[in-house]
DRENFINU-23493 format. One record per residue: y, x, z of N, C-alpha, C in turn. Coordinates in pm, whole numbers, plus 50000, padded with zeros to 5 digits. Layout:
// DRENFINU-23493
YXZYXZYXZ ...
This chain:
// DRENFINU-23493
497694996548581496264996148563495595003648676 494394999348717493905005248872493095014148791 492365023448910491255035748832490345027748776 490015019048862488915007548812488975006248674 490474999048605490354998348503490255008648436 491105019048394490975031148370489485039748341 488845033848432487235042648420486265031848385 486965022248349486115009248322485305012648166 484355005348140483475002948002482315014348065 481865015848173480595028548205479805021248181 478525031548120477085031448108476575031048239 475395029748315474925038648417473785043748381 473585055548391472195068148365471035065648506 470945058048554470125053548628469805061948778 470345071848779470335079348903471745070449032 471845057248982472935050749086471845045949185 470895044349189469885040549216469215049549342 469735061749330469415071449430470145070049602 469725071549735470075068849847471525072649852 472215064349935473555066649941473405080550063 474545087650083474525094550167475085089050300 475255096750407475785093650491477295096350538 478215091450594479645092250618479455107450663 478875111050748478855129550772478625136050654 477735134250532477565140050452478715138750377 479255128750341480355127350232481375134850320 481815138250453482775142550493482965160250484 481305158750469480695177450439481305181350262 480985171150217480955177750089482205172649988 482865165150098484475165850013485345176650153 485325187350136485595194450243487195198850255 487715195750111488915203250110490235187350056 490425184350141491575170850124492735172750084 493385162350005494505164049978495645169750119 496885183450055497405186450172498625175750230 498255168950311499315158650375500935164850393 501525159450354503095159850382503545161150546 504625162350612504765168550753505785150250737 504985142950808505095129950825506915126650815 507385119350784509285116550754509605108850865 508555099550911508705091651029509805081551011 509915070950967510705066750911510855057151037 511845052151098512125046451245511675031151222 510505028551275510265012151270511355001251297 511384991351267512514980551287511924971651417 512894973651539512604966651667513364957251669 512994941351701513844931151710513004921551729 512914919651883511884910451915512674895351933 511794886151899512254872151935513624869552009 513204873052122514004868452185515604873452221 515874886252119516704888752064517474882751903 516704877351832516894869151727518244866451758 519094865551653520944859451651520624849551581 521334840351559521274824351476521914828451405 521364826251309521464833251133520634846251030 519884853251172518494859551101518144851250987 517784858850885517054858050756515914862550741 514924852650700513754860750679513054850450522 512384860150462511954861850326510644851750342 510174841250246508784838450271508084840850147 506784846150183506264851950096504964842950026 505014832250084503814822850015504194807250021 503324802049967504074784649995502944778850118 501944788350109501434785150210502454776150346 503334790350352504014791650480504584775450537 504754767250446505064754150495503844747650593 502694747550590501694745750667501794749250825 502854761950875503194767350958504244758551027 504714748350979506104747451057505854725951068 506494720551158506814710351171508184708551133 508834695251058510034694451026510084681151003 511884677951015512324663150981512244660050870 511614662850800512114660350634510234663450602 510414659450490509184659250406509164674950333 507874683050419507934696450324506874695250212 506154684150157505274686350044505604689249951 506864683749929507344692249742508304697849745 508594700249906509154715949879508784731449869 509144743249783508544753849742509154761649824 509074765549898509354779449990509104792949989 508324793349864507924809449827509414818649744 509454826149784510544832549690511804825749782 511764820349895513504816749914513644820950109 514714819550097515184827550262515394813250321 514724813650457514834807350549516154813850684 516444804650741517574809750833517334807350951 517274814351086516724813451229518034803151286 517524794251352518404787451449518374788051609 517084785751632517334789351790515734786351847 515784794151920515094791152021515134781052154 513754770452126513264758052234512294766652315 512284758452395511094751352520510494738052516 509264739052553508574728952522507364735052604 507114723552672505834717552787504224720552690 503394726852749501704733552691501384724752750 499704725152666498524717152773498344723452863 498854737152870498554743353021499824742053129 500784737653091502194736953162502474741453185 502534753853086503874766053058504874760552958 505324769452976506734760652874506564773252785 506574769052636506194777152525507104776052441 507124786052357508404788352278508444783052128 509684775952106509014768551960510814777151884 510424779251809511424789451706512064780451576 513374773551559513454764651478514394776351338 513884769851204514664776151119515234764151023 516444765850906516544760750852516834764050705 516784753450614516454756550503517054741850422 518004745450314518574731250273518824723650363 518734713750385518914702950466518104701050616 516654706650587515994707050670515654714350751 515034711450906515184716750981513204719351026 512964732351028511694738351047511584740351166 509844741451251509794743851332508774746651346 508694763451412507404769951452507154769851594 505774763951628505254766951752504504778451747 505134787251876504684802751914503204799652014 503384789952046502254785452177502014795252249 503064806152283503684816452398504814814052454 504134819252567505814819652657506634831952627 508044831152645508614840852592508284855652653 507514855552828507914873052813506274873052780 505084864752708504374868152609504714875752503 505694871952432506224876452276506584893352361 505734899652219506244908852288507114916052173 507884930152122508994932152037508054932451882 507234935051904506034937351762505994921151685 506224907651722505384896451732506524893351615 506104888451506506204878351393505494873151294 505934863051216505374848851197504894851951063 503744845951046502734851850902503844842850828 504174849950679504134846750565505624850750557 506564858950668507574856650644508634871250663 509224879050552509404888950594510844894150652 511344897950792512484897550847513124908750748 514514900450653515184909550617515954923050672 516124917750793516784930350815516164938950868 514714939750877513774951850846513794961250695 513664951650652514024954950489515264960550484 516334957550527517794962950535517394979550561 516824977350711516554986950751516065000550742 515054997250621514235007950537515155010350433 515505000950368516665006950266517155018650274 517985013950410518915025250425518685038950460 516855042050502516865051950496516285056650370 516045053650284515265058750214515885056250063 516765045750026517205044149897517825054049839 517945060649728518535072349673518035085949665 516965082749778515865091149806515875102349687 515125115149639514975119149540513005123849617 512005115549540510805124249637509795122949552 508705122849542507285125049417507005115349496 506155104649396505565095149406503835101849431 503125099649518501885102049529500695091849442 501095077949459500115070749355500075065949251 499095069049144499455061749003499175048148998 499055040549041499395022649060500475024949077 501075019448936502815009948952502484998648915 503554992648918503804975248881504964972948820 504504968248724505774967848594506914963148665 508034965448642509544954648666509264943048590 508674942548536509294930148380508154916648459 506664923848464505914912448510505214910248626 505554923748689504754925648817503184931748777 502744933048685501254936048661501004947948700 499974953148731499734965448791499474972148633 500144981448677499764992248533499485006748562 499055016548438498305030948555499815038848474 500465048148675501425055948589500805066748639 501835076548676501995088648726502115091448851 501135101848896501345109348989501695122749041 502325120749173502745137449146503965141749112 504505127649096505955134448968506835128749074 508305135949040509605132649101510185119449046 510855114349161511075103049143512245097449242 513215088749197514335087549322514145071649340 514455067349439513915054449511515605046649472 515245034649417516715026349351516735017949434 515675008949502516084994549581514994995049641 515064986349753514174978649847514004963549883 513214957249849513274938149837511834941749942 512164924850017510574922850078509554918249948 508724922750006507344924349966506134910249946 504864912849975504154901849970504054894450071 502664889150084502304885050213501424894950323 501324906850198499734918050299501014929050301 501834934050185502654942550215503784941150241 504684937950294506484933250277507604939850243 507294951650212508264959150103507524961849956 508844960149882508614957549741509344972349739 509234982549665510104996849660510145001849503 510935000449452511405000449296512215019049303 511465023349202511565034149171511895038349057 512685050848975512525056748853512385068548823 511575071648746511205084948712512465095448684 512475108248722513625119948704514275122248582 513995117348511514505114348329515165102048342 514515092148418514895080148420514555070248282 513395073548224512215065548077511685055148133 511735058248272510445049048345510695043248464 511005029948478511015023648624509965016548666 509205019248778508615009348845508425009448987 507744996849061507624993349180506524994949230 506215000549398504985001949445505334989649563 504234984749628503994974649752504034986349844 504704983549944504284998850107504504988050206 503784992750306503494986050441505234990150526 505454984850629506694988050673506394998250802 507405011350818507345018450895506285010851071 505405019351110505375017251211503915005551266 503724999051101502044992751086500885002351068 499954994751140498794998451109498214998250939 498514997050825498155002550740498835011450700 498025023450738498805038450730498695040950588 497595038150515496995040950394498325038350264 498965030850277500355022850227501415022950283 502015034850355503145035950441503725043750334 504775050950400505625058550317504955072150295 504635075750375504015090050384503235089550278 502125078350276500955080550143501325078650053 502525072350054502395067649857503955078849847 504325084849924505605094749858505685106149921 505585118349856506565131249947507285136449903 508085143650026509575146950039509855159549939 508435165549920508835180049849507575180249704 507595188149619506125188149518504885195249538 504055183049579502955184749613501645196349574 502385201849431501705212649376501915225649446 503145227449546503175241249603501695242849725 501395232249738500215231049840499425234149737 498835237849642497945242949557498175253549465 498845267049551499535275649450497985280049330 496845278349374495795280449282495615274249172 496285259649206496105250249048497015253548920 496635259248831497315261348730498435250448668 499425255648619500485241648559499635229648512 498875236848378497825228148288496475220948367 496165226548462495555213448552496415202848639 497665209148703498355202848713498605191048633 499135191648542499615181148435498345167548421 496995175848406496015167448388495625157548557 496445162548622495975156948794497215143948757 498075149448758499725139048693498705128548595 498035128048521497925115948419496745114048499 496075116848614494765109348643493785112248570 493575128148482492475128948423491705144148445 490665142848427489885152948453488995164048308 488955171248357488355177648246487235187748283 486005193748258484745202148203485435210648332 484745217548415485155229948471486055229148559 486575215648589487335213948744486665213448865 487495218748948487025223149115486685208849141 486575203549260486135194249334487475185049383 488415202149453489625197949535490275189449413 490575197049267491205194449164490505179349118 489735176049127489035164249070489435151649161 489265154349293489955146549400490925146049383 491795152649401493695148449321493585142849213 493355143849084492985137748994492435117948997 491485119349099490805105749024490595097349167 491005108149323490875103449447489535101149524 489235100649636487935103249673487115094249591 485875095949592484915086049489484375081049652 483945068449567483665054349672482075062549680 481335065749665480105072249721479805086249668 478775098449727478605108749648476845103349654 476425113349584474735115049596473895125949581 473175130149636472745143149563471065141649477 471025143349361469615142049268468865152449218 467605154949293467125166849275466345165449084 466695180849080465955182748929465545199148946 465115204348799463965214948797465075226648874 466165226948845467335240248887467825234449023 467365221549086468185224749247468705209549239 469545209349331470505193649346471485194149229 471475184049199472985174449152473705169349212 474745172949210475575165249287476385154849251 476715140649246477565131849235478745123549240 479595118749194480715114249277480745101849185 480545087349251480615078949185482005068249230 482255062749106483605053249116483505039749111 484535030049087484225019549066484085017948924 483405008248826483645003948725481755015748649 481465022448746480445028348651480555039748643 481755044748659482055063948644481645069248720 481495082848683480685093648792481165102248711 481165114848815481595130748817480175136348853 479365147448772478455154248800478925170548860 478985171548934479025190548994478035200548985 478115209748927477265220548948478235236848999 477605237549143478315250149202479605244749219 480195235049307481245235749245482145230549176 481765230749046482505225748932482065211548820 483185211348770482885196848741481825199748623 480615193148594479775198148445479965188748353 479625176848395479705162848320480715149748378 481005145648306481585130548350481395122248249 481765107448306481925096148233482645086348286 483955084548185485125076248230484835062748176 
């Protein structure tokens, strides 16, 4: 379940209505950030094209992906989502500009696929692969560093094993990493986890070492050690309440941010004693501050 849902069914008290602030202001007045982990650096997977062996595997992650390829055979009613394609080799082939461009053939059952790169090969450079399709042995690759792992999960979005649905767990808590499968089409690792009791398994989506969505790498959604020694001030019992994603009367700001994560806007609303301060979410919720501390909410 996302926070969204979670803070879902809000009223609004009509002060949403008040000027948004500005990115400097919100950066003023969430001043104290979660303390980042000392990065694990997990070694990106290099294997450019034109290193490819005949017999690379790669994962496709949509049925789209047939739209991508020319082939001898009829791909309309075939389903390609969920199944491994196999690299065969690399062609040449004559451009409208008369370069000779690289066409990448794979196969699959019977048939024989074919992607035009409409690059020349020392175009391709080691970063370059083909939407919808995720190279297993990147996936191999992360496995191996990280499976068996023992580390705290940082976000409460899991995704069931049973149906894939997003459901709201825990954060904060220890957790050892069981498997690694590719992923979607936006993320390509799938990373299946279970809780330190082992009551509870589930899976997060993470970007693969070395992409630009940092936000979903390893670093953000796991660390190596418990994140509570970076807050020797937070008591166990707020602790616990940051772990279920909930907040309570008289929490700090920093504590409310661990808890429920930056709010998508703040505001400030003047009344007879001074400003109000705001922190609004999706779905309708807001956090009211005074001095400080949390006074009011509504989940």
């Amino acid at each position: 379940m996302s926070l969204a849902a979670t803070l879902a069914g809000c009223m609004f008290t009509g002060v949403e209505n008040t000027a948004r602030v500005s990115d400097k202001e919100v950066a003023r007045v969430i001043t104290e950030m979660e303390a980042r982990q000392p990065a694990v650096s997990l070694t990106a997977w290099r294997d450019s094209m034109a290193a490819w062996r005949v017999g690379k595997r790669f994962f496709v992650t949509d049925n789209q992906a047939r739209l991508l390829f020319d082939s001898n055979g009829r791909l309309d009613s075939l389903c390609l989502q969920g199944r491994v394609i196999t690299f065969s080799g690399l062609a040449e082939s004559p451009s409208l500009t008369a370069q000779r461009t690289v066409d990448a053939t794979f196969s699959i059952d019977s048939l024989t696929l074919v992607y035009h790169t409409a690059r020349t090969i020392d175009a391709i450079g080691s970063n370059y692969s083909i939407p919808l399709l995720v190279d297993l042995d990147m996936v191999d690759h992360v496995a191996r560093q990280i499976v068996g792992r023992k580390v705290y999960v940082k976000t409460p979005i899991w995704y069931d094993l049973a149906d894939g649905e997003m459901r709201q767990g825990l954060q904060m808590v220890p957790v050892t990493i069981t498997r690694v499968e590719p992923g979607n089409k936006v993320l390509p690792l799938k990373v299946t986890f279970a809780t330190a009791d082992s009551r509870d398994s589930a899976f997060v989506w993470m970007s693969q070492p070395g992409a630009p969505m940092h936000e979903r790498d390893f670093d953000s959604m796991f660390a190596l050690s418990d994140p509570h020694i970076n807050y020797p001030a937070i008591t166990d019992a707020t602790w616990a309440l940051i772990q279920h994603s909930q907040v309570v009367a008289d929490m700090t700001k920093q504590e409310c941010q661990l808890a429920l994560g930056a709010p998508k806007r703040t505001a400030y609303v003047p009344d007879q004693a001074g400003m109000r301060e705001y922190w609004y979410y999706d779905g309708g919720a807001y956090l009211y501050f005074v001095d400080g501390r949390l006074k009011e909410f509504r989940k």
